[in-house]
N, C-alpha and C positions, 0 to 999 in steps of 0.2 A: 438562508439555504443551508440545510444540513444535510448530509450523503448519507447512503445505509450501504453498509460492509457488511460482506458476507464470504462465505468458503470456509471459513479456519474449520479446525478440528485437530484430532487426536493420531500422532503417525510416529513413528518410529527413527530414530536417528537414521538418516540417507534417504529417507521418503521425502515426497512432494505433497505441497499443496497449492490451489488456485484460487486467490483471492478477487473478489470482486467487490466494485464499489458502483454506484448512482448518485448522480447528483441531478436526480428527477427535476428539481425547484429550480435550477438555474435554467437561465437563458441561456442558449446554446451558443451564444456570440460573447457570454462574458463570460462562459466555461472554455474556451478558446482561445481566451485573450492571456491565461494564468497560465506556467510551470506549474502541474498538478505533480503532487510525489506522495508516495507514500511512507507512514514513519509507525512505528513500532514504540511500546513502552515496557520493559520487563518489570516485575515489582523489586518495588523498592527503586528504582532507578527515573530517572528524568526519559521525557518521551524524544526520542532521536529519529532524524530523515534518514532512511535508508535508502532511497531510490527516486529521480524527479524525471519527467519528459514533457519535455514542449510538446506546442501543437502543433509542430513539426515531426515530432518524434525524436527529437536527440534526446537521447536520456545520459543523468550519470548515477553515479552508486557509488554509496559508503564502500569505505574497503572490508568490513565484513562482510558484505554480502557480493562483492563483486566476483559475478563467473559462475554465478549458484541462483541471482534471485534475476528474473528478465522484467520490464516493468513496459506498460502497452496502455496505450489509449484508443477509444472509438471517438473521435469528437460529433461525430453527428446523432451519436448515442448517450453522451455525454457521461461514459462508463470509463471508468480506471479500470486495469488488474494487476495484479500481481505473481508471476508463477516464480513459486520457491521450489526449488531442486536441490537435493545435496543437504535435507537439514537437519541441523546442529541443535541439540540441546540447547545452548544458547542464544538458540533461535526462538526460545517461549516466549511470547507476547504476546498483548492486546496490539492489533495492526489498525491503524486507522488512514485515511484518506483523507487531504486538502489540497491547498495550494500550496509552492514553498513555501511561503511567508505564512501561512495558518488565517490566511483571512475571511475564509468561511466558518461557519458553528460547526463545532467538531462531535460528530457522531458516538455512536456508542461503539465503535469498533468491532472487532472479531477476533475470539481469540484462539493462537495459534500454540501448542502442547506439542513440541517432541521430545518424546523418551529416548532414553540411554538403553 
């Protein structure tokens, strides 16, 4: 099972963006069963969890991103998102979509460019 992401794009320091994920291939009772989150990778840097939510919907969040990035699941859609508000240059990355633990095949991601 591999997910497709999609949203990123090109915005400006304090702009938003709304990323989206699918994970079409899974069965909707073992996409369900995982803490899905999503993680980010800047270059040159190791790829880091920014944001996780059960299929409950608790979610939590890196302290970078906590207060700026909201993370949401559809489980009978078996759709991630991700809404960034508030973003930081430092927010440039390829963002991708799994479970905490990475035990899906990891997608080609999407990637996210704010300017200064």
């Amino acid at each position: 099972v591999q997910p497709v992401e999609s949203g990123g794009g090109l915005v400006q320091a304090g702009g938003s963006l709304r990323l989206s994920c699918t994970f079409s291939g899974a069965i909707t009772s073992v996409f369900n069963s995982y803490i899905m989150g999503w993680y980010r990778q800047a270059p040159g840097k190791q790829r880091e969890l920014v944001a996780t939510a059960t299929r409950l919907k608790s979610t939590n969040y890196a302290d970078s991103v906590k207060g700026r990035f909201t993370i949401d699941r559809d489980n009978a859609r078996k759709r991630l998102y991700l809404q960034m508000n508030s973003l930081k240059p430092e927010d440039t990355a390829v963002y991708y979509c799994n479970s905490e633990t990475g035990d899906f095949a990891w997608g080609q991601g999407t990637q996210g460019t704010v300017s200064s």
